[in-house]
VOBA-1610 file (N, C-alpha, C; in pm, whole numbers, padded with zeros to 5 digits, always signed):
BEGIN
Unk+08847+12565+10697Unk+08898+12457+10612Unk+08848+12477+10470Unk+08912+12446+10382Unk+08915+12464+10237Unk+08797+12377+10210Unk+08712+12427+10093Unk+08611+12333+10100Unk+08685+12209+09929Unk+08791+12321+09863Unk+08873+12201+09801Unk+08966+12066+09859Unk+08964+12070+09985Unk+09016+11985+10061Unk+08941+11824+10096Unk+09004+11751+10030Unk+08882+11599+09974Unk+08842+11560+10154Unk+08739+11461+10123Unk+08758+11418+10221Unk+08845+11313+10280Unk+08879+11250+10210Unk+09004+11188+10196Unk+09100+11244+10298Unk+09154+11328+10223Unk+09284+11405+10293Unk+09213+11396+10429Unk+09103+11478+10480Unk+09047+11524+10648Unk+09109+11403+10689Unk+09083+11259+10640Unk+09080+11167+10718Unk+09263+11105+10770Unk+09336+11151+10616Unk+09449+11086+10598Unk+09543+11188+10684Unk+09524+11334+10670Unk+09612+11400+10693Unk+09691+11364+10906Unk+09554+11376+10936Unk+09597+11256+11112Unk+09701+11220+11118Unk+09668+11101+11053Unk+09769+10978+11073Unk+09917+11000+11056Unk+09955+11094+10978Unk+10092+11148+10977Unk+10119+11338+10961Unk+10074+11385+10840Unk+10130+11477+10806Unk+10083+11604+10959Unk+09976+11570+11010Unk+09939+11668+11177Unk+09889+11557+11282Unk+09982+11481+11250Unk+10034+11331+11365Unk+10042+11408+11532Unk+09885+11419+11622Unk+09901+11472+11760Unk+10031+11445+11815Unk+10066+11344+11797Unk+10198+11297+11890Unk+10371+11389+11787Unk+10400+11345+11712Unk+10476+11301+11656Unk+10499+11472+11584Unk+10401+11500+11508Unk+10416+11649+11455Unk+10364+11799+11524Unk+10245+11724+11612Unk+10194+11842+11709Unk+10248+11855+11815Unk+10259+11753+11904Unk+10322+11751+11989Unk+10207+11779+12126Unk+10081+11723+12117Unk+09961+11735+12176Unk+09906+11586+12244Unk+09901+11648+12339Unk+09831+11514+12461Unk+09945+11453+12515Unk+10029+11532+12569Unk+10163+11448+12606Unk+10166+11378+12768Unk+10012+11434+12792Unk+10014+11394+12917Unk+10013+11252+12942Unk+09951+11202+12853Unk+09869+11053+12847Unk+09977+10958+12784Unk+10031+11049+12672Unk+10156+10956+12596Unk+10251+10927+12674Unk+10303+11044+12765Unk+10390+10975+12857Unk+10393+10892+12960Unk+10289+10895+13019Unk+10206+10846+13126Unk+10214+10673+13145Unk+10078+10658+13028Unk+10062+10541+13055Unk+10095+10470+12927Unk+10195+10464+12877Unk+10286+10382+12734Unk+10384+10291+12823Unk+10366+10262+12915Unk+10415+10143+12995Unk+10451+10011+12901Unk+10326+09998+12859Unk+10273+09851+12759Unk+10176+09917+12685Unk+10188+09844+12562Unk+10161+09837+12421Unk+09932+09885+12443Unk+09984+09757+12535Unk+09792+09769+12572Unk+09739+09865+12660Unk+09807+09966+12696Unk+09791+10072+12773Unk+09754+10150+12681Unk+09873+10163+12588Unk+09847+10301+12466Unk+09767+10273+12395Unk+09648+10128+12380Unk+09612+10096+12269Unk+09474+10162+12302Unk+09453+10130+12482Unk+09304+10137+12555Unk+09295+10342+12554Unk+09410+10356+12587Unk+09423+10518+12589Unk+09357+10607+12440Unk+09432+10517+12340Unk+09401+10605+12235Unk+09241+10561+12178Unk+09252+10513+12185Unk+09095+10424+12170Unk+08950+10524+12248Unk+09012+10525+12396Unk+08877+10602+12470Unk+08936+10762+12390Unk+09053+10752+12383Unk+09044+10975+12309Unk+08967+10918+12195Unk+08970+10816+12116Unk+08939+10825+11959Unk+08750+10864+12009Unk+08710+10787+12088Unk+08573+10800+12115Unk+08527+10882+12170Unk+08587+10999+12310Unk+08571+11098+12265Unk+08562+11235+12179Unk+08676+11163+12080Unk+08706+11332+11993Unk+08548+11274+11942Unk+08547+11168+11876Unk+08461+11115+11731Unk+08324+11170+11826Unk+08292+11167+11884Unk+08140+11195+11938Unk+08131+11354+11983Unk+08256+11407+12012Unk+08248+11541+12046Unk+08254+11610+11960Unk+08313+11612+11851Unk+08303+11676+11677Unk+08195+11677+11664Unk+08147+11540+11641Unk+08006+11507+11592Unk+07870+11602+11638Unk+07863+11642+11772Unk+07761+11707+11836Unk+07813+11835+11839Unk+07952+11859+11841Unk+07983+11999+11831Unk+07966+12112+11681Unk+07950+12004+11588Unk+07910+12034+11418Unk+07822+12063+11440Unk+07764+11946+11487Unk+07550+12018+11482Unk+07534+12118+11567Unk+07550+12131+11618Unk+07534+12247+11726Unk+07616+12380+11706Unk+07666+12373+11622Unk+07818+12485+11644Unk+07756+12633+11587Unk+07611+12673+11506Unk+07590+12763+11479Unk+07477+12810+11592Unk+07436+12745+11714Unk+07395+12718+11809Unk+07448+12822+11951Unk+07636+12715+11923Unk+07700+12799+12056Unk+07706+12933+12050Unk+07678+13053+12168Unk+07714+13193+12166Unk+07911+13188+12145Unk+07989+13273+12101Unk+08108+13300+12055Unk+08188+13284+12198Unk+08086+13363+12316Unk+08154+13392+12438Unk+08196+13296+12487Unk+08105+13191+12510Unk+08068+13058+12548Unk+08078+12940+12506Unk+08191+12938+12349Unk+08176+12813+12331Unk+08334+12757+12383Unk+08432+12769+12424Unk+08539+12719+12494Unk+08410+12662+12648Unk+08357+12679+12672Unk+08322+12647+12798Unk+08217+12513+12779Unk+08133+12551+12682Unk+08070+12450+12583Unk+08142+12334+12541Unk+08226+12352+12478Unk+08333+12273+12433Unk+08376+12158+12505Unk+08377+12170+12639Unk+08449+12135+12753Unk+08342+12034+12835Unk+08219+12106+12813Unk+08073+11997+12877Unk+08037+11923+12779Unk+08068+11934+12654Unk+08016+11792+12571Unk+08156+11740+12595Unk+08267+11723+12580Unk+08372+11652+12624Unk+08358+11550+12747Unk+08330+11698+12827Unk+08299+11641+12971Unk+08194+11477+12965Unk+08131+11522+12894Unk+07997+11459+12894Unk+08038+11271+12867Unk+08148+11248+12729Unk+08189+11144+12695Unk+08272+11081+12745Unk+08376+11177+12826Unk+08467+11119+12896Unk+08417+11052+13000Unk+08278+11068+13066Unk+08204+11029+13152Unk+08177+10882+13155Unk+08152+10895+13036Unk+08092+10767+12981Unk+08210+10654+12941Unk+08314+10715+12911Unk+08398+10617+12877Unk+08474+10581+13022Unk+08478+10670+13079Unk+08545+10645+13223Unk+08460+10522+13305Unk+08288+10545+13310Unk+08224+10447+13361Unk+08209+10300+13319Unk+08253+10324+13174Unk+08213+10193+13046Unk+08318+10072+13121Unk+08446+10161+13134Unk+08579+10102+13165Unk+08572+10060+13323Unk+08555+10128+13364Unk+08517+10049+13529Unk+08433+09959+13535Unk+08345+09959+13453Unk+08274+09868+13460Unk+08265+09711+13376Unk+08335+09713+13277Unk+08355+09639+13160Unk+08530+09582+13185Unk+08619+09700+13197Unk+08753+09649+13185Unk+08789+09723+13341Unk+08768+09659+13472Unk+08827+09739+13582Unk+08961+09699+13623Unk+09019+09565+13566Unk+09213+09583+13581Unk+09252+09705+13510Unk+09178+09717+13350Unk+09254+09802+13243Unk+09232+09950+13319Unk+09074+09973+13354Unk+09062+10125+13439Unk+09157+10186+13558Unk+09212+10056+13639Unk+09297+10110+13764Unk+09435+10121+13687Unk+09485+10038+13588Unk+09593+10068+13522Unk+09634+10188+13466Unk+09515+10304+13382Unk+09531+10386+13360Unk+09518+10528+13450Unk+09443+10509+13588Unk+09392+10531+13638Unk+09357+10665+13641Unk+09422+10816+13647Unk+09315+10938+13687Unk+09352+10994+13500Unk+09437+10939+13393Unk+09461+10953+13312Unk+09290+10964+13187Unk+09206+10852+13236Unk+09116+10905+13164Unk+08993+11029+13213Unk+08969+11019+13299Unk+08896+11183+13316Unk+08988+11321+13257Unk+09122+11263+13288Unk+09202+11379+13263Unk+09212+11387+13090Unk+09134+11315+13010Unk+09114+11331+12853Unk+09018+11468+12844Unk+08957+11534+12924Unk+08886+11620+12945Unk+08982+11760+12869Unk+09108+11739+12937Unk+09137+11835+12891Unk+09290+11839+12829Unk+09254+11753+12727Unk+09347+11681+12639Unk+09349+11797+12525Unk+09454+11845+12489Unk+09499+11944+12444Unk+09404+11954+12280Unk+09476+11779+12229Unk+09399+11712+12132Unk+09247+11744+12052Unk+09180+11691+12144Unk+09013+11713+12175Unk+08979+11849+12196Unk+09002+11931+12280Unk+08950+12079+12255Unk+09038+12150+12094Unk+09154+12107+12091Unk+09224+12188+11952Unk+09141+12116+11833Unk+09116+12030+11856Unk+08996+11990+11703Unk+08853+12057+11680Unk+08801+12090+11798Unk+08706+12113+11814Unk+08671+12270+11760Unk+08806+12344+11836Unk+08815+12475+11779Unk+08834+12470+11652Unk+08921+12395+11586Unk+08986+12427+11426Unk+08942+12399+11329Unk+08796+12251+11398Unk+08811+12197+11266Unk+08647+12168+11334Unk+08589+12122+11405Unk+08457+12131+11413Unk+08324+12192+11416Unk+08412+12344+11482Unk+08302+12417+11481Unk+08286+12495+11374Unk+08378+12447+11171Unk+08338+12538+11097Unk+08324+12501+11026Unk+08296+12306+11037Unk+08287+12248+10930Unk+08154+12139+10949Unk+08096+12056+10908Unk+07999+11966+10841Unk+08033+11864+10943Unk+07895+11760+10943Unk+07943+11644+11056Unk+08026+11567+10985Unk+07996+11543+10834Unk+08073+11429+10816Unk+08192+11428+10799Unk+08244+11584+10768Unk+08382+11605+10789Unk+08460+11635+10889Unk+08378+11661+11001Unk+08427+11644+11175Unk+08433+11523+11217Unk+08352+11438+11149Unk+08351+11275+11200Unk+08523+11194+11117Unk+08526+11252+11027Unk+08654+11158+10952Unk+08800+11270+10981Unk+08752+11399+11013Unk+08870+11476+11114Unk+08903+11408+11232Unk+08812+11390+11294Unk+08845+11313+11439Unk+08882+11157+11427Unk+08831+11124+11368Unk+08866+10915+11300Unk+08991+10909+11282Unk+09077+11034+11157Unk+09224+11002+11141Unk+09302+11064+11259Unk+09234+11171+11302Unk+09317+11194+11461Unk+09366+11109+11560Unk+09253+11071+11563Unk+09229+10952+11646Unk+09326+10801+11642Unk+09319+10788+11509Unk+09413+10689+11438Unk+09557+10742+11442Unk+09610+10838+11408Unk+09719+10874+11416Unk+09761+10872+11558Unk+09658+10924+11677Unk+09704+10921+11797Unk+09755+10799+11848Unk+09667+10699+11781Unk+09649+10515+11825Unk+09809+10487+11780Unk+09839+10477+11678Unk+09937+10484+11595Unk+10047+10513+11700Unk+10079+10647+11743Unk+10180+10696+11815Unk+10167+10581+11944Unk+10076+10580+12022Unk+10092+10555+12134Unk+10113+10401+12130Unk+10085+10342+12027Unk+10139+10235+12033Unk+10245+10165+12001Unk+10302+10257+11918Unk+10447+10259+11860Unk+10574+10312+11992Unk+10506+10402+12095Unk+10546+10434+12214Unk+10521+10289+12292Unk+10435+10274+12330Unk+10389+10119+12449Unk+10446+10052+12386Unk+10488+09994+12263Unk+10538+09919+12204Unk+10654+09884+12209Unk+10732+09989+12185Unk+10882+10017+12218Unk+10937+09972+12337Unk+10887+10063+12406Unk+10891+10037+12586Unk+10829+09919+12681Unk+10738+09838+12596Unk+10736+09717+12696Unk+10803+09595+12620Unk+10843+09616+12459Unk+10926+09505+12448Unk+11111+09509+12543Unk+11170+09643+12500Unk+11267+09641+12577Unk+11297+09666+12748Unk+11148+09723+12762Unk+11151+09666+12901Unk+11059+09560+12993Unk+10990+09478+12977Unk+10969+09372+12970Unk+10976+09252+12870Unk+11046+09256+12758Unk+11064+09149+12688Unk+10931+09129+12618Unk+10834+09202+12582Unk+10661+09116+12632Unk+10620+09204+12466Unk+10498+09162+12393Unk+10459+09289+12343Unk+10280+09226+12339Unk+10210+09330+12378Unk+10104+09298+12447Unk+10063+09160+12473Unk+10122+09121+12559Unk+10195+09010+12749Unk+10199+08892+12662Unk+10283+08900+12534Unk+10334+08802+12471Unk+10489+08838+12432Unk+10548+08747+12491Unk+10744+08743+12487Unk+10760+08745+12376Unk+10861+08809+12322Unk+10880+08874+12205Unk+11064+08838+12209Unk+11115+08873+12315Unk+11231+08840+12323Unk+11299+08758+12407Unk+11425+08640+12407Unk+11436+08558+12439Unk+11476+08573+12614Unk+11474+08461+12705Unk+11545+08480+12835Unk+11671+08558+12883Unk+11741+08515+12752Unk+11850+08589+12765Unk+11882+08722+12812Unk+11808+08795+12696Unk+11776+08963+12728Unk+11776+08985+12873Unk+11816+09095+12922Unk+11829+09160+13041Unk+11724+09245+13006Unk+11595+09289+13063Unk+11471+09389+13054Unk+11554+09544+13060Unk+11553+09643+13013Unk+11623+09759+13057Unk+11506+09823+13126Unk+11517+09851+13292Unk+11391+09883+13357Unk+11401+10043+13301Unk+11485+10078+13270Unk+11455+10261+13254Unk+11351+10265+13159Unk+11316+10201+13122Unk+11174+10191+13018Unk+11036+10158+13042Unk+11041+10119+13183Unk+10937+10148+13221Unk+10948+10234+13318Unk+10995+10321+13352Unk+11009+10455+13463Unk+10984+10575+13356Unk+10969+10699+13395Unk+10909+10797+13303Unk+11032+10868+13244Unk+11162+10827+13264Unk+11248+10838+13243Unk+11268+10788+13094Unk+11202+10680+13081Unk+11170+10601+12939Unk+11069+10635+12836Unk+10999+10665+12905Unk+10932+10767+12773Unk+10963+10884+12769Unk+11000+10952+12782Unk+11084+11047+12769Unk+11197+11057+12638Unk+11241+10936+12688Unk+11415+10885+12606Unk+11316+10842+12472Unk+11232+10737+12464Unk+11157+10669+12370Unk+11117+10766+12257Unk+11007+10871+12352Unk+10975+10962+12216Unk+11042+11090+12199Unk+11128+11118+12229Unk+11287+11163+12170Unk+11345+11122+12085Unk+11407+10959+12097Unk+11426+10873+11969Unk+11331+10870+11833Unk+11251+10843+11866Unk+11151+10810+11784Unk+11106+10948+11708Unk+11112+11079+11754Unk+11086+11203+11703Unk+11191+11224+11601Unk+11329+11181+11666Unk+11423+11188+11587Unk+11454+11147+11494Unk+11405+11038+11460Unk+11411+10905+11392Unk+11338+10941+11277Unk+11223+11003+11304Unk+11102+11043+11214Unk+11181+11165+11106Unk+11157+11244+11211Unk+11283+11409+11159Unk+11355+11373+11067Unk+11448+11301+11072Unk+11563+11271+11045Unk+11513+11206+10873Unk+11415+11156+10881Unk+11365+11111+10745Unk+11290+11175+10673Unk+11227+11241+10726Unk+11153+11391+10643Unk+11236+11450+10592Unk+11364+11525+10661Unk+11471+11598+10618Unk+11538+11504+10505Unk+11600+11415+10522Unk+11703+11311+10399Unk+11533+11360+10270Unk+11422+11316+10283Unk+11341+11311+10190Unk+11317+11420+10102Unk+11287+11512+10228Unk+11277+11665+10125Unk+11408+11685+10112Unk+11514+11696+10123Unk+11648+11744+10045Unk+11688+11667+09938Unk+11651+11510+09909Unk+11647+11427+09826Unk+11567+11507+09699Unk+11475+11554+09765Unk+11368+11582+09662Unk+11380+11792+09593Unk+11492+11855+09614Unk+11530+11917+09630Unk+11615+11903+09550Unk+11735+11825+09589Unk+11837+11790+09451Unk+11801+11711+09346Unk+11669+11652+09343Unk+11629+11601+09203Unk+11537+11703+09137Unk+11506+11832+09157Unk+11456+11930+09121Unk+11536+12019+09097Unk+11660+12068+09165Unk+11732+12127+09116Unk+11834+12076+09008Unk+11843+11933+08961Unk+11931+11855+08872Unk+11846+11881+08752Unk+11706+11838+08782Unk+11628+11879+08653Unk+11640+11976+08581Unk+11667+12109+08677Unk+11621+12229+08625Unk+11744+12247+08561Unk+11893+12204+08657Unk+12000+12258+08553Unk+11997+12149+08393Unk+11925+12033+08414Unk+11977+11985+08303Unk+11871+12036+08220Unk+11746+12096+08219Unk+11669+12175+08126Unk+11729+12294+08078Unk+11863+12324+08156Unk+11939+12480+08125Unk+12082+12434+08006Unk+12102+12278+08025Unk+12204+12287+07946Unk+12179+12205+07820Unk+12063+12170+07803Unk+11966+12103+07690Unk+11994+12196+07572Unk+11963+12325+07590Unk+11966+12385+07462Unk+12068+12468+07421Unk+12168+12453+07533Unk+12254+12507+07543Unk+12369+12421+07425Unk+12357+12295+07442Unk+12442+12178+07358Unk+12342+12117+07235Unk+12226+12166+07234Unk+12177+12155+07114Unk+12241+12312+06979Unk+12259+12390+07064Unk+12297+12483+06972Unk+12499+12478+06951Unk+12510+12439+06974Unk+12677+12382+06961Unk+12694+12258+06850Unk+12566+12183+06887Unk+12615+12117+06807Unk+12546+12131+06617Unk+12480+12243+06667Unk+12422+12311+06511Unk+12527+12377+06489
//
């Protein structure tokens, strides 16, 4: 990582421009999974945010530490280590929310997410910039998955975290809560995104190329009219 790269950006860039969900296309296990309801994706992204944020963190300090051979394996036991903890926190603290998600959080272990940060961005950089790498990750992940749970339990339960949102009337469309629905959901929603990046940069494309021709015919009609 650039050491001209603010910290700022580490933190901002997450949340959209290397958006896990949306631009990487990382942790799809969990996004599809359990985005049932809004409060599924909220508890999901929440325990990844607390593992990445603590596994950066110890993987910085340590990272001139790990042997080269050994640190994918390394990598994987401090992971191991938090997911532990968040798996027990939740059984013990929230055990409706733990059986709801159910083999989905141990399986953060090997969340595509969490080890790809670790390689790219923790083991070659500073804690405090592994700590605000993993914060906007984290956030961006929260972000997706709730914009996913979101989607999918208002139109298919009417509800948005287990508050009605839409009237009796509505017919629930159950394909939205079958995996059939997330599926369809973040398809739309990828598209949706796409679709506005592209209009933006080509927007921004023909107001650069308008500039440039009208800087070409500037002096072109200044000398005509001398």
């Amino acid at each position: 990582m650039s050491k001209n790269v603010s910290a700022v950006k580490d933190f901002t860039k997450g949340l959209w421009e290397q958006n896990a969900v949306f631009k990487q296309v990382l942790g799809m296990c969990p996004t599809l999974a359990v985005t049932v309801s809004a409060i599924n994706g909220i508890a999901m992204a929440l325990a990844t945010t607390f593992v990445l944020v603590f596994s950066s963190m110890i993987i910085s300090l340590i990272r001139k530490l790990i042997p080269t051979q050994v640190r994918i394996a390394s990598y994987i036991l401090i992971i191991a280590t938090f997911v532990t903890i968040v798996d027990l926190v939740m059984k013990a603290l929230f055990p409706e929310l733990s059986k709801a998600l159910g083999p989905y959080i141990p399986l953060i272990v090997v969340n595509c997410l969490i080890l790809g940060r670790q390689e790219a961005f923790s083991s070659k950089n500073g804690v405090f910039r592994s700590v605000l790498d993993a914060l906007g990750m984290g956030a961006g992940f929260l972000l997706a998955l709730f914009m996913l749970g979101g989607v999918r339990e208002i139109l298919g339960s009417r509800t948005l975290l287990g508050f009605q949102v839409l009237p009796n009337l509505y017919e629930p469309w159950l394909v939205m809560i079958l995996p059939a629905g997330a599926f369809l959901t973040l398809g739309l929603l990828m598209a949706y995104f796409n679709n506005r990046e592209i209009n933006k940069k080509t927007k921004q494309r023909e107001a650069i190329l308008q500039k440039h021709l009208s800087s070409k015919q500037s002096p072109a009609v200044e000398g005509g009219e001398a």
